[in-house]
N, C-alpha and C positions, 0 to 999 in steps of 0.2 A: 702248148705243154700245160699240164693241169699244176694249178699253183704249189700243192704239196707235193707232186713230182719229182719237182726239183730237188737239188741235194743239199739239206739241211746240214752241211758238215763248213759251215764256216768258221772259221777262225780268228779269234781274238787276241788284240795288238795293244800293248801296252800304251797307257794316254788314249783309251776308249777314240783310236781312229781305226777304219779298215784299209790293210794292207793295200796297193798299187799292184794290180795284176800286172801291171807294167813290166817289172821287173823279171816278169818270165818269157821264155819262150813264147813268141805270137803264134808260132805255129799250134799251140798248143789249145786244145776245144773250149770253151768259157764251162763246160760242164765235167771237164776233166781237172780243173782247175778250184780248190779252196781258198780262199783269202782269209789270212792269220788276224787276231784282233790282238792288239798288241794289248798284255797287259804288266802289272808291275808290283810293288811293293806297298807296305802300309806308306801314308799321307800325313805327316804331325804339323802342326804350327810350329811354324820354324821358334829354335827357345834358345839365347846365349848361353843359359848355363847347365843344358842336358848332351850330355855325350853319346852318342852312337861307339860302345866299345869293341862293340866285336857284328859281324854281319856273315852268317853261314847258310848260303845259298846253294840251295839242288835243284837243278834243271833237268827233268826226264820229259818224256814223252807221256806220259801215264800223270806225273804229278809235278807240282811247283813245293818247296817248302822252305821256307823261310825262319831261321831263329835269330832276333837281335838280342844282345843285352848292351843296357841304358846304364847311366849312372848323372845324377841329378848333385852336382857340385855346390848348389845351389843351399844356402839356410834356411829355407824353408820348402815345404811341398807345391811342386811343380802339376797341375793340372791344365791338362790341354785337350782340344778335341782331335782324334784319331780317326780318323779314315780310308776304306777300301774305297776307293775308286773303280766299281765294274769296268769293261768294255764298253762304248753305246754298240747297240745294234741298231743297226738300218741297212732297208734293203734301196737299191735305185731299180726293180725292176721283178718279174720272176723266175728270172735266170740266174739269179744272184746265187753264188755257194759261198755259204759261212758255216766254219766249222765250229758250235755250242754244244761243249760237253754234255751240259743235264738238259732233259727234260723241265727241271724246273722254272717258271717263268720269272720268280725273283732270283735265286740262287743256280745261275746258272752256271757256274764254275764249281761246284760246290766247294762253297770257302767255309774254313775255319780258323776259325784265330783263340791263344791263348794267352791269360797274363800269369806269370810262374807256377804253367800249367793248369791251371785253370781255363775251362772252356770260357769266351765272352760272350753272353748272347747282345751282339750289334743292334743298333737298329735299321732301319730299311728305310730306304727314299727313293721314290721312282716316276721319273716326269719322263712324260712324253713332250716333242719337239717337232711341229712340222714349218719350213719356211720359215723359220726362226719365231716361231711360238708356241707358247707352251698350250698344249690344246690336253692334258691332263682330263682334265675336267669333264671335257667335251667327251671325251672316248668313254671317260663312267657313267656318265648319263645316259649313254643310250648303251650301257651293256656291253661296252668290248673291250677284252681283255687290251691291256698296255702292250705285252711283249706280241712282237709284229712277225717271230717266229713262227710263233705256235698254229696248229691247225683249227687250235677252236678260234682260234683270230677273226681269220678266212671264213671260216662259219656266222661267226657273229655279222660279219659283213652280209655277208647272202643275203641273211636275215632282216635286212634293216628295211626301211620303204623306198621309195624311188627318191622321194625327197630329201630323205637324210641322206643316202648315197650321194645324189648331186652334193649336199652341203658339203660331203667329205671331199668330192672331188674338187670342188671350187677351191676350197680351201689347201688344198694339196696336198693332202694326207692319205691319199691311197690314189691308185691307176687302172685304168681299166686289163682284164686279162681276159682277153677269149681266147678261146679254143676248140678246137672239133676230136676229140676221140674218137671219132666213130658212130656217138647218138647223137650227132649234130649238134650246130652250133650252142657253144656254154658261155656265158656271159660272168663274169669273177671280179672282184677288183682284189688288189695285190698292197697291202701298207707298205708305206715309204716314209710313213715319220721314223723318227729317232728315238730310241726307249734311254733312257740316261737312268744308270740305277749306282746307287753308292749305300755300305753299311756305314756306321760311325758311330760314336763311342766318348765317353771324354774319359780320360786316362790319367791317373795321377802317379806321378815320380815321386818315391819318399826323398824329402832332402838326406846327401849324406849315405846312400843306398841306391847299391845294384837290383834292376829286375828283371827281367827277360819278355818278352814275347817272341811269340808265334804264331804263324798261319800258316795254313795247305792250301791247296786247291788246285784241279784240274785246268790243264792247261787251254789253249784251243790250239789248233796244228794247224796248219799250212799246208795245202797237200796238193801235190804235182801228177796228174800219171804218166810214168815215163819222167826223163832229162836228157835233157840236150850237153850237158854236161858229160864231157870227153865225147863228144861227135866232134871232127872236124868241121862239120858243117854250123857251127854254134855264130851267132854274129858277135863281132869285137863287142860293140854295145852291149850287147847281154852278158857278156863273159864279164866288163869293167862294172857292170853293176853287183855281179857275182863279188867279186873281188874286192868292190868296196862296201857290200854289208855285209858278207861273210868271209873276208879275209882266205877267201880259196887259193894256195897256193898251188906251188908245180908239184911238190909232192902230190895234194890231194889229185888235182887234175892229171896226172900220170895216172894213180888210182883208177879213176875212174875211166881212162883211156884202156887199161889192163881188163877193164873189165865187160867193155863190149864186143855182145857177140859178130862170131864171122858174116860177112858179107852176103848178102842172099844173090840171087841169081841178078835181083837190079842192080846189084850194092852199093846196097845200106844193110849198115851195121843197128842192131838195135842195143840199146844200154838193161840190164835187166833193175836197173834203179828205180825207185819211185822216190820222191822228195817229198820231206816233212821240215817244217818250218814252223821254229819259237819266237815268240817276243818278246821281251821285259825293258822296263823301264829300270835304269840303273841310277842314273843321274837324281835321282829325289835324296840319295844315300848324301850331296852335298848339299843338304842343309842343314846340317848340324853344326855345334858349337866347335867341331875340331874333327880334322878330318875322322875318315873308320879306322880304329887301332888294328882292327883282326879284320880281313876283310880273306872268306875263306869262298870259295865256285867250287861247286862238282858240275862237272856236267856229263849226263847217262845217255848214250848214244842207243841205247836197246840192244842190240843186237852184237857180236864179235864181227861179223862181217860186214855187217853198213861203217857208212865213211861219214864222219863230220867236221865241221868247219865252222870255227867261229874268231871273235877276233875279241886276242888277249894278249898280254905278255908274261911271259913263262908258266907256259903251259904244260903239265907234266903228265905222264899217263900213268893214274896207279890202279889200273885193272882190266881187263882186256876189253869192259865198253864204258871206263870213267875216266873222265881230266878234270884235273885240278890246276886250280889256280888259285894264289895266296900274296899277299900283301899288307904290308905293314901301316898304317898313317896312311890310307887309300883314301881319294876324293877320287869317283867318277865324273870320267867328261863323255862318255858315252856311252850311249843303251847296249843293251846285248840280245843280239839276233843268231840263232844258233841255225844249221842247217842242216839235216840228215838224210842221207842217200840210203835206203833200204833197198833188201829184195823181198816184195810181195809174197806171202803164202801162196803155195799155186791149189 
């Protein structure tokens, strides 16, 4: 298969790791399949006397958006350094599907952040990591881009000599890919280092004073074709992993039992579902001086007739594709993995 063939719709998982195909149906094709890159919230130095007073989080498919407001209890002004933590990306091979919102090789989520609305302009940090070294360097010097995405990557590879190729290979920073199209035998290699990219910022709390931030940015999705979900034919295994990242109850799985189609002449039923999968990191909300005062979740399923599942306590539906969840003195002890069961455009 030709390396940018493959399906460039990988997805990103909060704590910049790539999801565990694991978790899905086996039966399911490696190129039917996206793997979510989890990702998560802003990153502060942890401060005894800054408060996280309120935290109003939306979860769609389309966007992430995040509003804190701080309050710095503190007698004098609190300066600290702030940081987004990207996803990493890396590939193990050129079959890999990750789902990267943007085209762009630094800003790949396209993230924005504000301090009491004001735009920040961040700055940018971005190592590459093969075998557990930083080989940064190495990849600028001879002209190839860092993000192991992109197709002028691949290109810059073609490019290079026989010699530097080997040095990549030895070094284990890219893999051989051949292939046959049709014009006979292609010779490619495929990167496999790690692109580690973070913005950052230092941030000052006025002592004595409320301020807010924000950031957006697109998600990456998860994405399934087809589920196994409400086939009887599902294994107990898959169904308990189901259940313990996304909290799928009977309600849901009666759902989606309702909703597959009759029996074909073999019978099997096919589900008209296709599965989309978010990540966030929630837990960084307990490093503050006191748990979240206001701790407010939407979460935007898309659609009135897709099915989602996530795992919260009192969860309330206030619109026919939003749930909310709200809490007082909130300390998270766990991430949030949301799940949605769509029906494909035909």
């Amino acid at each position: 298969m030709p390396a940018r063939a493959r399906k460039l719709s990988k997805v990103l998982l909060a704590g910049g790791q790539l999801a565990s195909l694991a978790l899905f149906s086996p039966s399911a094709l490696a190129n039917d399949t996206t793997a979510e890159l989890t990702t998560g919230g802003l990153v502060f130095a942890k401060s005894p006397s800054v408060e996280m007073r309120a935290e109003d989080l939306f979860v769609s498919e389309k966007e992430i958006r995040i509003a804190y407001r701080f309050y710095n209890a503190a007698a004098e002004d609190v300066t600290t350094l702030v940081a987004f933590p990207m996803p990493d990306i890396a590939f193990s091979g050129p079959d890999d599907n990750i789902a990267i919102p943007s085209e762009d090789p630094a800003n790949f989520l396209d993230f924005h952040t504000f301090a009491d609305g004001r735009e920040i302009v961040a700055n940018l940090e971005q190592k590459v990591f093969a075998d557990g070294v930083d080989q940064t360097a190495r990849l600028k010097a001879l002209g190839v881009p860092l993000a192991p995405q992109l197709g002028a990557t691949e290109k810059a590879l073609d490019a290079l000599t026989p010699a530097q190729k080997d040095e990549l290979l030895a070094l284990k920073m890219v893999i051989p890919n051949d292939y046959d199209v049709g014009k006979g035998e292609e010779h490619h290699l495929t990167p496999v280092w790690t692109l580690k990219t973070t913005y950052f910022w230092n941030q000052t709390f006025p002592a004595g004073k409320e301020i807010s931030l924000e950031h957006r940015y697109r998600p990456s999705l998860g994405e399934t074709v087809g589920t196994q979900l409400g086939s009887p034919d599902i294994e107990k295994e898959d169904l308990q992993r189901y259940e313990t990242t996304y909290c799928t109850d009977e309600d849901f799985l009666s759902s989606a039992r309702r909703a597959m189609g009759k029996p074909d002449k073999y019978g099997v039923s096919t589900s008209p579902f296709f599965e989309r999968r978010i990540a966030y990191v929630l837990t960084t909300g307990a490093n503050w001086a006191k748990p979240i005062g206001d701790f407010h979740l939407v979460v935007d399923k898309g659609a009135p007739d897709s099915l989602v599942s996530f795992c919260a306590d009192g969860v309330k539906k206030i619109s026919p594709t939003r749930f909310e969840v709200r809490h007082a003195d909130f300390t998270p002890t766990r991430d949030l993995h949301v799940l949605i069961l769509y029906r494909p455009k035909r």
